[in-house]
N, C-alpha and C positions, 0 to 999 in steps of 0.2 A: 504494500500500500504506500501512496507518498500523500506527501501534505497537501495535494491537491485533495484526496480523495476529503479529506475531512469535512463537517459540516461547519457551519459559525457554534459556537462554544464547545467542539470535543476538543479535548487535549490527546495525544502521543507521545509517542517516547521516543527521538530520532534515533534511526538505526545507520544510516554511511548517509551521504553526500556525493553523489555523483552528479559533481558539477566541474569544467573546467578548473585549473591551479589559479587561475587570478582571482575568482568571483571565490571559490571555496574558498581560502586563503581570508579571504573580507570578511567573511561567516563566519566562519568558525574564530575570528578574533572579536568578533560582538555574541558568542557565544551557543553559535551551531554545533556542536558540539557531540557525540556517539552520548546516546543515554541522557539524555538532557530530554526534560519534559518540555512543550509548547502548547500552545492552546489557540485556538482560530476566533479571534476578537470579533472581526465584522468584515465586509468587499465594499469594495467600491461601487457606487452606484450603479456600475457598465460591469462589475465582478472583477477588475483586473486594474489596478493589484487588492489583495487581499492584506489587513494587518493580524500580524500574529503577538502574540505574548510571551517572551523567554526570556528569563533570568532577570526578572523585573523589570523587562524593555518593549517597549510596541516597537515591532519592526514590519515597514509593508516591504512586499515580496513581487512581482511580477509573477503571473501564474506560470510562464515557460520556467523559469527557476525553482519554484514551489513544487512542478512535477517529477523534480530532480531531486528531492528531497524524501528518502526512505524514511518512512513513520511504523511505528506499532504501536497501538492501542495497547492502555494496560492492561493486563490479564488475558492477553491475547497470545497464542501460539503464535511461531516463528512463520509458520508457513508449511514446513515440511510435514510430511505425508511418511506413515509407516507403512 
């Protein structure tokens, strides 16, 4: 799942960042961070960009980079299948 999928107020728990070294790089020093909870504040009137909420910061997002953003829900499995 990535931060696009989210609705306005579910939080996740970022899992990687697959985004480009320049833009990832800018993230992860305002605190994008592996394991770092976020929470989906509110969109933009047109939905793009979106504000999120991490580490007591509003940060708006561009949806193309938001979809680059791996989330998991808490108490949610990984994904894999036995």
């Amino acid at each position: 799942m990535n931060l696009l999928d989210l609705n306005i107020g579910e939080e996740a728990i970022i899992r990687e960042l697959k985004i480009d070294n320049s833009l990832k790089f800018r993230l992860q020093d305002i605190g994008f961070l592996k394991n770092t909870k976020i929470k989906v504040l509110h969109s933009s009137p047109s939905g793009d960009p979106r504000a999120y909420f991490i580490k007591n910061t509003t940060i708006a997002l561009r949806n193309k980079d938001a979809k680059n953003i791996i989330v998991q829900k808490e108490g949610e499995e990984s994904g894999r299948y036995i």
